[in-house]
N, C-alpha and C positions, 0 to 999 in steps of 0.2 A: 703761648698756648695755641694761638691759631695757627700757627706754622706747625708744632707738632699733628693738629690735629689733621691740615691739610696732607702733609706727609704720608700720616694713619691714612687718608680717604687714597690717595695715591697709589698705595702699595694694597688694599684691598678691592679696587674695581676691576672688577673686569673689563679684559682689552679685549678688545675686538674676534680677533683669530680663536680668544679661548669664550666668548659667547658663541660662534659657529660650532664650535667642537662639542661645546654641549647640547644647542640644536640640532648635532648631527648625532651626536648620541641621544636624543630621543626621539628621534625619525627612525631609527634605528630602530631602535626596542618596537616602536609601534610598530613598523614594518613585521617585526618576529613575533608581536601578542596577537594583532589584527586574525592572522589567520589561526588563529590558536583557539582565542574566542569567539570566531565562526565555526571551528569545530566542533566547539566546544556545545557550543547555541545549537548546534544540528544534531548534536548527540543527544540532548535535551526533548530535542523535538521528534528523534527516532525512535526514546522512551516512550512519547505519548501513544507514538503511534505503535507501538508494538503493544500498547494498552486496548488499545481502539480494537487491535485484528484479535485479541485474548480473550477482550467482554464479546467480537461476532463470534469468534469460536464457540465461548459458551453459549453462547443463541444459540447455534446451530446444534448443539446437541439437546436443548433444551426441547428445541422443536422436534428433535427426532424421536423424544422420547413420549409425545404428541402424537404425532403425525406418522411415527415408524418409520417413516423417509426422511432424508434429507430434504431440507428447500431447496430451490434448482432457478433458477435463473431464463428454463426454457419458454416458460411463459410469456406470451406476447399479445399486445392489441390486436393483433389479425384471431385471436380466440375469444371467443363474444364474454364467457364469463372474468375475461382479466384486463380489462379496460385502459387506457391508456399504462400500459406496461406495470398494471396493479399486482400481476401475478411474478414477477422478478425478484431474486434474489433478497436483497435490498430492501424491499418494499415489502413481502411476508417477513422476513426477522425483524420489522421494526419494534414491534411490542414485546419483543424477547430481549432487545439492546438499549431497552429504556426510552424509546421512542415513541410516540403518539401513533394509533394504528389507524389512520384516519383512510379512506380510500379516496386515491385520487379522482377528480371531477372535471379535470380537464387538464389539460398538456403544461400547466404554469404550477397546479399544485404537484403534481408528478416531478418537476424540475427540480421545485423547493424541497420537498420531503426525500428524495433519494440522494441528498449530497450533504445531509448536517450530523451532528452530534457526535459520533462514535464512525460514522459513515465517515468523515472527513480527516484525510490526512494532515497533521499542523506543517510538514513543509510542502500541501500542494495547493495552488494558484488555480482556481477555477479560471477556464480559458475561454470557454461557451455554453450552450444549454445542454448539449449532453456529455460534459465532460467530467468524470467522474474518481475517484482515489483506488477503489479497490474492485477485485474481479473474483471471479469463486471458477476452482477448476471446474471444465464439461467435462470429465474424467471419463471422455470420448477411448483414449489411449490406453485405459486401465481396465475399462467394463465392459467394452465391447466383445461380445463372445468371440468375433472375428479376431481379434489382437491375443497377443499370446502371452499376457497379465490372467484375464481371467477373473476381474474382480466380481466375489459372490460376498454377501446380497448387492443384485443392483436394481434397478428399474430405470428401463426405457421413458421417456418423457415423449410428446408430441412433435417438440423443436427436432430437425435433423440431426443425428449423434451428439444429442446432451442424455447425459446420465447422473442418475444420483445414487450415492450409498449411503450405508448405516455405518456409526462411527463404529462398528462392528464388525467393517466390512474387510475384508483379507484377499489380497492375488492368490489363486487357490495354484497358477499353474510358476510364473515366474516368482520367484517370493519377493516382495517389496515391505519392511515394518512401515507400519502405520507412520512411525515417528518420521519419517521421511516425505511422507506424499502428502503433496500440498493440499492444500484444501480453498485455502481464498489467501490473494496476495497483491500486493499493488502492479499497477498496469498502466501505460501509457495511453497516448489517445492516438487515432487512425493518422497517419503523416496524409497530407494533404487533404483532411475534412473539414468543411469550411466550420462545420459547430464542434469540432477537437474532440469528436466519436470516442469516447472511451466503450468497450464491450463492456456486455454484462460477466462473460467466460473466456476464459484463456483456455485453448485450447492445444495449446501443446509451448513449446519451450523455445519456439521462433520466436511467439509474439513475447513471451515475456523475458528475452532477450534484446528484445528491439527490433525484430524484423518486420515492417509493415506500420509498424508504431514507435512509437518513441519510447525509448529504453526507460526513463524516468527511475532510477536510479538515483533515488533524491538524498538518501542518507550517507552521508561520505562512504557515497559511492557504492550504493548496496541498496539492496529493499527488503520489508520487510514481510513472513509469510506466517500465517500460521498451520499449521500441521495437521495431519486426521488425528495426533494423539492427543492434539488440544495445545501444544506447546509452541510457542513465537520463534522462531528463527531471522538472523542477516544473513541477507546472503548476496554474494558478488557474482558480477558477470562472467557466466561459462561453468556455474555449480548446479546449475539446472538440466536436469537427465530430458530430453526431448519425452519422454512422456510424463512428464512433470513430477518427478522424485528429485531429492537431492542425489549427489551421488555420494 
């Protein structure tokens, strides 16, 4: 009986060469799931955040239907009544995106309150004190009466070519639909800024290509925008019209 059974254990162990082979077939497979379920985890986190820019879109129309303007980002501390950058995009939609509309009191609450909640992309990495997930077009390239878009209604703001419009608003002379022109979208931060300078505006389609800043392109390989008709778009690098339309 014991020599049978020795026999039985003989012809069932595993030798050597076939334990590696199965080792090597599952380095294998995890080599081919690893990247899969990183994909997989970033597509996850490109939902939230195309959630994030739907709930600021609907801010931003919330307030326009307020305020008749868009919020605008031109706002700065150099203007007595907007105090540590109180008057910035960001910072006026906060009590539209479920956020506490508390006014900042000095440069550390300004820090904290403009990078949480709905403000916060889940795959971006806070790098320094002003660096930030998302940007709102200065739709500098659409409303300027000098440029040959044309966008009516607009208004001029105090900052140098920042403009804002009504989700209402139409290129009266080049046609562009609404469903195309950005509105607010993620943005990198200034390449060689020692605090990783994200803008408040994207200004044309260098920067949100990566010229000057870092492309940040965080969603396999794509970012995400949302639209003047209120709808989420991905989008990849080089589908950005330099005045900031898809093409």
């Amino acid at each position: 009986m014991q020599m049978l059974t020795a026999a039985h254990q003989h012809k069932t162990a595993f030798t050597l060469i076939e334990l590696l082979v199965v080792i090597s077939i599952i380095s294998l497979l995890i080599g081919i799931l690893l990247p899969a379920l990183a994909s997989a985890r970033e597509t996850s986190r490109s939902i939230k955040c195309s959630t994030n820019l739907r709930q600021i879109g609907y801010g931003e129309f919330s307030y326009s239907n307020d305020f008749t303007w868009f919020t605008t980002a031109a706002f700065d501390n150099g203007v007595g009544d907007y105090k540590y950058h109180s008057g910035r995009w960001y910072m006026t939609l906060r009590p539209y995106i479920g956020l506490k509309n508390d006014v900042p009191t000095n440069w550390n609450t300004f820090i904290n309150t403009g990078d949480t909640g709905v403000l916060a992309c889940p795959s971006w990495q806070k790098l320094g004190n002003d660096h930030k997930s998302y940007a709102q077009n200065s739709f500098r390239l659409l409303a300027d009466p000098g440029n040959v878009f044309k966008m009516e209604p607009h208004k001029e703001w105090g900052s140098p070519e920042i403009y804002t419009v009504r989700p209402d608003s139409q290129t009266t002379a080049r046609k562009v639909h609404s469903s195309k022109i950005m509105l607010i979208s993620e943005l990198g931060y200034y390449i060689g800024s020692p605090t990783f300078n994200t803008d408040f505006a994207i200004r044309s389609a260098n920067e949100w290509n990566g010229l000057g800043v870092t492309a940040d392109f965080r969603h396999n390989d794509a970012k995400n925008t949302v639209f003047m008709d209120g709808h989420v778009g991905s989008n990849r690098l080089g589908t950005m019209d330099y005045n900031l339309y898809i093409y």
